[in-house]
LOGU-221818 format. One line per field, with one value per residue (C-alpha): residue number from 1; y, z, x. Coordinates in Angstrom, 2 decimals, padded with zeros to 5 digits. Example, Ala and Ser with C-alpha at 12.3 -4.5 7.8 and 13.67 -1.06 7.14 Angstrom:
residues 2
i (1|2) $
y (-004.50|-001.06) $
z (007.80|007.14) $
x (012.30|013.67) $
This chain:
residues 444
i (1|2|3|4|5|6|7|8|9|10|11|12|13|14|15|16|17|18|19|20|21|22|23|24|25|26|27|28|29|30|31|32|33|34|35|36|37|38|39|40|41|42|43|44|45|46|47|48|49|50|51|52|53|54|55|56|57|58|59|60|61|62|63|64|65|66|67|68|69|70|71|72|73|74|75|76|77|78|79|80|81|82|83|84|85|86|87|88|89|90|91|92|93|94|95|96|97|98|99|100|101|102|103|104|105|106|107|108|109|110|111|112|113|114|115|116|117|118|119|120|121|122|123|124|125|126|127|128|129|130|131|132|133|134|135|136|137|138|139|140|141|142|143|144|145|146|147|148|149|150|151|152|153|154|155|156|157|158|159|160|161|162|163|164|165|166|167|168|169|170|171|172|173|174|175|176|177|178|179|180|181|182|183|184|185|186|187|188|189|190|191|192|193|194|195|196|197|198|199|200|201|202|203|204|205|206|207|208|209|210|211|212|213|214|215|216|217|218|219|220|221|222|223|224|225|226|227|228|229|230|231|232|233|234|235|236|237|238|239|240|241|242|243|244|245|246|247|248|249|250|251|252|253|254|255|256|257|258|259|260|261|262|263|264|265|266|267|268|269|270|271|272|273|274|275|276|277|278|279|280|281|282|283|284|285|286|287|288|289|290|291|292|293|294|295|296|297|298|299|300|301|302|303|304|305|306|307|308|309|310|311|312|313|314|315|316|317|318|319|320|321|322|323|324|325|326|327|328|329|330|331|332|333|334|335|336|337|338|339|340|341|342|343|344|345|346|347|348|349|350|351|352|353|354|355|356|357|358|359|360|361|362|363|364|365|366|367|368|369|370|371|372|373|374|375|376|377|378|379|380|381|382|383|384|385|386|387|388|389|390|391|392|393|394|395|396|397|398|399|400|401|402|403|404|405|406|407|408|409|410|411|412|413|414|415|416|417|418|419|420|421|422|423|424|425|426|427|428|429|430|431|432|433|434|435|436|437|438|439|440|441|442|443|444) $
y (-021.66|-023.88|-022.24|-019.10|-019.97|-019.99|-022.83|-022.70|-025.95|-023.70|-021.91|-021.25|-020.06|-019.21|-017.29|-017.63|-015.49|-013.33|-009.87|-007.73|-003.95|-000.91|000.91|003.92|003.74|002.85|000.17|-003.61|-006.11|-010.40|-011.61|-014.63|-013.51|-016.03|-015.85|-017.75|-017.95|-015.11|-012.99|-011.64|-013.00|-012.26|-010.69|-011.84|-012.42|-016.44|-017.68|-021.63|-023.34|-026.78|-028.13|-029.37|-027.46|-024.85|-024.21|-023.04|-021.11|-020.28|-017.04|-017.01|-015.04|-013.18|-010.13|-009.76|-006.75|-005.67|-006.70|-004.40|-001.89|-001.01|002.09|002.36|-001.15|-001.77|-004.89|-004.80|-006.06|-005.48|-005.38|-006.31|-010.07|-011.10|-009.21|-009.54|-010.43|-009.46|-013.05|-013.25|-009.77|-010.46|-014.21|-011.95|-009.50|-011.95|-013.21|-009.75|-009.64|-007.33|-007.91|-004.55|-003.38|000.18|-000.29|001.99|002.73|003.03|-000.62|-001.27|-000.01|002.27|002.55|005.17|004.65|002.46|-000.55|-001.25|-000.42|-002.86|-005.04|-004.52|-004.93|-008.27|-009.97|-009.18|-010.89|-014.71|-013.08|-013.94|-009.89|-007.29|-005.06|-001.63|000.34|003.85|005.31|008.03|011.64|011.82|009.70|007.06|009.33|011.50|014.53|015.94|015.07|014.89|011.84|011.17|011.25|011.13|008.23|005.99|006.70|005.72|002.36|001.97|003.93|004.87|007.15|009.23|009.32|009.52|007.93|007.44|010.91|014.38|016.43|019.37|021.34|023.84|024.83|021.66|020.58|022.93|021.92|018.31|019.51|021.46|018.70|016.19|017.99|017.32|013.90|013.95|011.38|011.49|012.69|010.51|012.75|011.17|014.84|014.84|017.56|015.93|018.80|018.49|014.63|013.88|011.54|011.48|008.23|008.60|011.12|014.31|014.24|013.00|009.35|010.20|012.41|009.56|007.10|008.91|008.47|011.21|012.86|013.68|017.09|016.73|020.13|017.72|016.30|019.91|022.45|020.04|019.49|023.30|023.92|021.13|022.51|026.15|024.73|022.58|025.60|027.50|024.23|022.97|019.37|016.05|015.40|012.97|013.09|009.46|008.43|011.11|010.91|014.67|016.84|019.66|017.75|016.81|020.52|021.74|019.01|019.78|023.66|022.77|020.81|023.53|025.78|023.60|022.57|019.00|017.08|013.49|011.68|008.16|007.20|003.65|001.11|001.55|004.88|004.51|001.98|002.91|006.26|006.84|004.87|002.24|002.66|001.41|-001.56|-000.74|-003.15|-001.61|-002.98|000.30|002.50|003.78|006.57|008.88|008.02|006.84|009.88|011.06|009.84|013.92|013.20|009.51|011.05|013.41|011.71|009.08|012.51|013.27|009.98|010.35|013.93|013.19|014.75|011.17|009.51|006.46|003.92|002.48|-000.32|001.28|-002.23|-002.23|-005.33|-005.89|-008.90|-010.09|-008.92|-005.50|-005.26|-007.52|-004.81|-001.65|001.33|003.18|001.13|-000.67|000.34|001.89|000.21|-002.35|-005.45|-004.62|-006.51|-009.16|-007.03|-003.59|-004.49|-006.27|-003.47|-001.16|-002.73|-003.61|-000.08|001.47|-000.26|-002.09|000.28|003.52|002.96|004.11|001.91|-001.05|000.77|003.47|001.27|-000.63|002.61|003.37|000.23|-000.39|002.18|005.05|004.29|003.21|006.27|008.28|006.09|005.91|002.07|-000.23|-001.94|-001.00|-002.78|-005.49|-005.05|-007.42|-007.59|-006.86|-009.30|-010.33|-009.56|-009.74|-010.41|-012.41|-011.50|-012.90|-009.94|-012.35|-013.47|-012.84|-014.11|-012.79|-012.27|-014.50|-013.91|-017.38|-016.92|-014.40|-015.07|-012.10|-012.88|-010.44|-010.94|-007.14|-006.65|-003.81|-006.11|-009.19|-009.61|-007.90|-009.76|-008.02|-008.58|-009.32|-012.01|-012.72|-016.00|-016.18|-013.91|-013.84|-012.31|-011.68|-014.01|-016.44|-018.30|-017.02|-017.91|-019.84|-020.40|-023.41|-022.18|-021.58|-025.03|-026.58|-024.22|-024.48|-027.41|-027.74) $
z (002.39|000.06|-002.35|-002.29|-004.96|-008.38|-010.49|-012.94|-014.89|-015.41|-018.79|-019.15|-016.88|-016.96|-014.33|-014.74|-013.80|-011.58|-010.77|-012.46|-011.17|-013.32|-010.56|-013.45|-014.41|-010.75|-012.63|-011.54|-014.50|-014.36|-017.27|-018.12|-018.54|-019.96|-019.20|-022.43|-021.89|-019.13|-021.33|-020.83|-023.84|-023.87|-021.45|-022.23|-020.93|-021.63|-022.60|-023.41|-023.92|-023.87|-023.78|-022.22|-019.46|-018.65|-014.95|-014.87|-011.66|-010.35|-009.26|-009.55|-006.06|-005.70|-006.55|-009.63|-008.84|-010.63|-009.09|-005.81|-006.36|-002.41|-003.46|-000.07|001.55|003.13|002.13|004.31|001.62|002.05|005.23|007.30|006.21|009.59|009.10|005.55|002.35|-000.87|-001.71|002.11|001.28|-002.12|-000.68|001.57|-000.93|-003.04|-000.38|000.51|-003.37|-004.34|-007.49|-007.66|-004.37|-004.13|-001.96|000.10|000.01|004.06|003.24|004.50|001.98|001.09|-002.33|-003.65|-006.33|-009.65|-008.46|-005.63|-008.08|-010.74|-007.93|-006.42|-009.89|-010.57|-007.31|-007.47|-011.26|-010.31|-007.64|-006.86|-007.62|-009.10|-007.39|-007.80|-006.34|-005.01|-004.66|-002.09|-002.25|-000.54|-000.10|002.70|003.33|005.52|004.02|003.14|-000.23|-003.40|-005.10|-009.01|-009.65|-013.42|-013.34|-010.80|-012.59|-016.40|-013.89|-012.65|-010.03|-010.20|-007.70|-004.98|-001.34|002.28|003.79|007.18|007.45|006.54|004.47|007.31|005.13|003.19|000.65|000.08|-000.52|-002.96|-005.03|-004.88|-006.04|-008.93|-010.06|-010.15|-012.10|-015.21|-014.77|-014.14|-011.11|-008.28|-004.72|-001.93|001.34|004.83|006.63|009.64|012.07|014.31|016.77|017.48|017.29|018.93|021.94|021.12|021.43|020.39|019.57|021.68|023.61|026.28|025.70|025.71|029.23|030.91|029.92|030.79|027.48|025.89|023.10|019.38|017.93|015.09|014.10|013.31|010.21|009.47|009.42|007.02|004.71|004.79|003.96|001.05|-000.66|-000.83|-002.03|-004.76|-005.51|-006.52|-007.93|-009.98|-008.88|-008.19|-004.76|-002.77|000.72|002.21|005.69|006.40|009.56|011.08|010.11|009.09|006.38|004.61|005.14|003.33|000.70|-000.45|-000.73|-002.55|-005.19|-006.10|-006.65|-008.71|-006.79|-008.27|-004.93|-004.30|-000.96|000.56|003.79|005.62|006.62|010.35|010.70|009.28|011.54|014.74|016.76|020.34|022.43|021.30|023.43|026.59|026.06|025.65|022.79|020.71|017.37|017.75|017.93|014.24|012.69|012.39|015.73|015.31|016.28|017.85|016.69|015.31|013.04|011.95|010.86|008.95|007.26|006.26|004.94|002.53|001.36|000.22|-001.04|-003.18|-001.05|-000.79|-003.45|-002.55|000.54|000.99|003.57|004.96|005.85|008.27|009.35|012.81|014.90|018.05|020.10|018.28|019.57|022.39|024.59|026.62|024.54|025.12|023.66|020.70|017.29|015.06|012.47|012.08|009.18|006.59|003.10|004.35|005.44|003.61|001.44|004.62|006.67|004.43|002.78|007.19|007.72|004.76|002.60|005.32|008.06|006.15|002.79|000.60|-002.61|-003.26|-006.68|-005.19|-002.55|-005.27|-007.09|-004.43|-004.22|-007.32|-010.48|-008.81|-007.37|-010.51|-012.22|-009.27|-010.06|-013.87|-013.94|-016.38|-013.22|-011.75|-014.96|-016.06|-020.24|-023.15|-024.00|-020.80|-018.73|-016.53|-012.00|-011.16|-007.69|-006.85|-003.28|-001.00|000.05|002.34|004.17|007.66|009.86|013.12|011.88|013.88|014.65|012.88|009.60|008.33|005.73|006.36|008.51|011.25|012.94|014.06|013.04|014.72|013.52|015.43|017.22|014.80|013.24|009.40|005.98|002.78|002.28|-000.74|-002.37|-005.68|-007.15|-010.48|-010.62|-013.98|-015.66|-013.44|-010.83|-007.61|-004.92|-004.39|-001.07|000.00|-000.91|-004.46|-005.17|-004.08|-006.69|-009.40|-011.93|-013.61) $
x (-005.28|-004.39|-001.23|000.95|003.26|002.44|001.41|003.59|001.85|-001.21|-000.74|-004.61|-007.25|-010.75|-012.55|-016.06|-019.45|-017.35|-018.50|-015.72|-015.56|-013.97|-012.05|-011.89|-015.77|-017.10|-019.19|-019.66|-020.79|-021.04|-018.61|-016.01|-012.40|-010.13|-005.91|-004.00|-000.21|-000.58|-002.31|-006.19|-007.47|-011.69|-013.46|-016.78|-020.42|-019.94|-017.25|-016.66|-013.15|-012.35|-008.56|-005.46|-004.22|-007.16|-008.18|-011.89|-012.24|-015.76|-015.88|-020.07|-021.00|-017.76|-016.09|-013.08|-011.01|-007.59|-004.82|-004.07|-001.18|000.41|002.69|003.73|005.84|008.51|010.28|013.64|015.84|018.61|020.19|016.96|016.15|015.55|012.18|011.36|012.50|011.86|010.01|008.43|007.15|005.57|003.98|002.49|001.29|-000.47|-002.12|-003.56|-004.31|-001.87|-000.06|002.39|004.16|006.13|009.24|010.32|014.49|015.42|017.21|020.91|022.77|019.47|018.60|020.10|022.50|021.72|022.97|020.79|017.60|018.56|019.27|015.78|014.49|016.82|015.58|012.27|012.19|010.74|008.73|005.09|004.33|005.93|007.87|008.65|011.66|011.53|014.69|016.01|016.14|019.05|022.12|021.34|018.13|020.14|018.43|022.05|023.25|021.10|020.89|021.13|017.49|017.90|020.32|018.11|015.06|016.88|017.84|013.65|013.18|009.16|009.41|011.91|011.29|013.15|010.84|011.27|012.87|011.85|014.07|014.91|016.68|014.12|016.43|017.51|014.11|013.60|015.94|015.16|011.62|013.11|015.29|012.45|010.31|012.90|011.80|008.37|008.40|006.74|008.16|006.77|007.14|007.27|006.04|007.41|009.22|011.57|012.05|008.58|007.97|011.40|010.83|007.73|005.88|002.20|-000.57|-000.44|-003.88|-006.18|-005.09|-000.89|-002.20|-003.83|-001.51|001.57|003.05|004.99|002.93|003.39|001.62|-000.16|001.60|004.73|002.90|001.06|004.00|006.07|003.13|002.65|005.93|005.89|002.71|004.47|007.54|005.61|003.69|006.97|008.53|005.87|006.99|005.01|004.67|002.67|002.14|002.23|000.60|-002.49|-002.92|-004.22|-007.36|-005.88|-003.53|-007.04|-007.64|-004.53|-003.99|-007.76|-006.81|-003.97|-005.96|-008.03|-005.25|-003.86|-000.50|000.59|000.16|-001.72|-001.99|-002.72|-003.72|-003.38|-006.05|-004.69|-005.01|-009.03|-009.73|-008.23|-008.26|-005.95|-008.06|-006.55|-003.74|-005.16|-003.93|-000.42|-000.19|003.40|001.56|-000.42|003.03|003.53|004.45|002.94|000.60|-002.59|-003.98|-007.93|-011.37|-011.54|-008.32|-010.17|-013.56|-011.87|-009.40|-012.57|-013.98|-010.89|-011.84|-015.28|-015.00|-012.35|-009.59|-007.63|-006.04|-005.21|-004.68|-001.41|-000.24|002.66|004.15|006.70|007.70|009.69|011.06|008.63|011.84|011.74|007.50|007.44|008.89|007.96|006.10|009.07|011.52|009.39|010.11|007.32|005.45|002.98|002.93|-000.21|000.26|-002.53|-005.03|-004.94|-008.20|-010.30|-009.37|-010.64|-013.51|-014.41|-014.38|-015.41|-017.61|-019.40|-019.20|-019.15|-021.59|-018.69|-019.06|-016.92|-015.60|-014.40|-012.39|-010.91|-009.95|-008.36|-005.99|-005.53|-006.24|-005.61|-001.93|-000.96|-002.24|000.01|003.30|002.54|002.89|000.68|-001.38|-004.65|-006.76|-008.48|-007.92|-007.80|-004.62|-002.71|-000.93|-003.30|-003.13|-006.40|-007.69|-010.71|-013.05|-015.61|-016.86|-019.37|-016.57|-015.37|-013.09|-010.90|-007.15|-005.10|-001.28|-000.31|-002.04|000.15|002.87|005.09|007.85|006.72|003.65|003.44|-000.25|-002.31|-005.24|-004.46|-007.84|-010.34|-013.00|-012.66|-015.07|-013.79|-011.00|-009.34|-009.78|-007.73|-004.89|-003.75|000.26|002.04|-000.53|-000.23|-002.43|-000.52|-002.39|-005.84|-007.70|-009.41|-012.78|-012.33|-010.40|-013.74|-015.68|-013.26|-012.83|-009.30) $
């Protein structure tokens, strides 16, 4: 690795011969693009410029992608900087090659009142990506109060969510629903019934049997998305289901498409690549929420991917102290770090290991959660400011606890030998981050 701060001497940059994909048309094509004053300038099948201060990357052999959009991150600013911070969190994001991060509001104060979005939006100004606040439902996502949905999104929020927490109250719920249809924004629900998952510490099966841990039904995720698709039905409103994780959600979510309920989903990179077995080891970078659940719940949620069913995967990135993991199952929180891996997970498991087409991956990452929050990402255009993302999709290597840039090391992925590694990312026009292996193919 050799940067993860922006040059900020480099006003001019040149990729060249780089295999650019359109996420949108699922098409892959060998151009130039060239970046002048942060701004894609040609996208072209040659392109020669001579000057002063012009950095000519090679990118002949590997992959050019739009910048990654991760619509589902959890930053821990403010109140949790022991963990992350808003600039740890978007070094970390670059790196991973993603150029526009969602975060989620279950902060200290949590973000939901105007002031905390601006000041989301203030901090997050000179940072490596840009960041994107979503804003609670409820006051301190308590699930009690109603927050000012208009007001925080006239102050930025993209996007309303208590993530974290399930709104219990159906009523309530309702009303949040009809409320944020006035605004067209999205809902981002966190499904989960806490009478059933209480105490709960994994997936409810043969694994949380043998193991003697205590179990979490997957009918805590299914009865709240149940109830949310009826209630959206009768609303009309936007809402997204975050964190698949059970067979019958794909199930639901895909009968809800066709009659024409306004829902969307995502899924994370850990819950494709792992099923319950991997609790054998005890290892608390496997406890999330919701539970990794069984191989059954895995195929199918890999199925919701490639019939359509799936809109988009998301990193869930929850970042925790070694003294917050290194501890017994029982008492280690939930959540595992995923800004650095979410496209080598995926692309491991399903690109290389399940045929699916490297368009429709990136589509998934990048155009496609855009298109959900309605933010101008997700594209390489003429015109635009440029967050592209450059990939050796040759590439493997075993992820390592000390390579990571986020301040947690909590990575369910510690150990794996993944494909696909990001060489070069291009944030807000600028050349954010460059491996090793491209300085040696670039000339500047």
């Amino acid at each position: 690795m050799v940067s993860v701060k922006e040059d900020n001497n480099v006003k001019n940059i040149l990729i060249k011969s780089g295999k650019i994909v359109d996420p949108i048309k699922r098409t892959e094509s060998v151009s130039d693009i060239y970046i002048k004053n942060g701004i894609i300038s040609e996208i072209r099948e040659k392109i020669d410029i001579t000057g002063d201060n012009i950095v000519v990357i090679n990118a002949d052999g590997y992959t050019v992608s739009p910048g990654f959009v991760d619509m589902h991150a959890h930053l821990r600013e403010p109140g949790f900087e022991d963990e992350e911070t808003i600039e740890s969190g978007t070094l970390a994001a670059i790196k991973g090659g993603i150029t526009s991060v969602a975060c989620m509001p279950n902060t200290s104060p949590a973000i939901d009142n105007q002031s905390a979005v601006r000041y989301i939006l203030e901090k997050s100004k000179n940072m490596a990506c840009n960041v994107f606040p979503v804003a609670a439902m409820t006051a301190g996502c308590k699930g009690i109060n109603i927050t000012e949905i208009g007001l925080l999104a006239e102050a930025g929020a993209i996007a309303f969510s208590d993530d974290g927490n399930s709104v219990k109250d159906s009523k309530l719920m309702y009303e949040i629903m009809r409320y944020s249809r006035q605004f067209g924004i999205p809902l981002i629900l966190h499904e989960e019934d806490s009478s059933i998952s209480k105490s709960g510490l994994v997936h409810e099966g043969h694994y949380s049997t043998i193991l003697g841990l205590e179990g979490i039904s997957s009918l805590s995720d299914d009865l709240m998305i149940a109830r949310d698709i009826i209630l959206a039905a009768r609303s009309k409103a936007r809402i997204h289901i975050t964190h698949l994780s059970t067979k019958n959600s794909v199930k639901m979510i895909k009968r809800a498409k066709e009659e024409g309920v306004n829902i969307t989903c995502d899924v994370t990179p850990h819950h494709l690549f792992f099923n319950d077995s991997c609790l054998t080891t005890f290892n608390t970078s496997f406890k999330v929420k919701p539970p990794i659940r069984s191989e059954e719940d895995r195929m199918a949620l890999i199925e919701g991917i490639k019939g359509g069913v799936i809109d988009a995967i998301a990193s869930d990135h929850a970042p925790h102290l070694d003294t917050e993991k290194n501890t017994t199952f029982k008492l280690a929180s939930f959540g595992t770090i995923g800004l650095e891996t979410l496209f080598s997970a995926a692309f491991t498991k399903l690109c290389i290991e399940e045929k699916i087409s490297l368009p429709v991956l990136i589509n998934l990452i990048s155009a496609s959660p855009a298109a959900i929050l309605g933010i101008d990402a997700g594209k390489i255009e003429a015109g635009k400011v440029a967050s592209i993302t450059i990939i050796d999709t040759g590439a493997e290597e075993v992820i390592k606890k000390e390579s990571f840039i986020s301040k947690s090391k909590n990575s369910a992925f510690i150990g794996q030998k993944l494909k696909g590694k990001i060489v070069c990312t291009v944030s807000k026009g600028k050349l954010a981050y460059r491996d090793k292996c491209i300085k040696e193919r670039s000339i500047s």
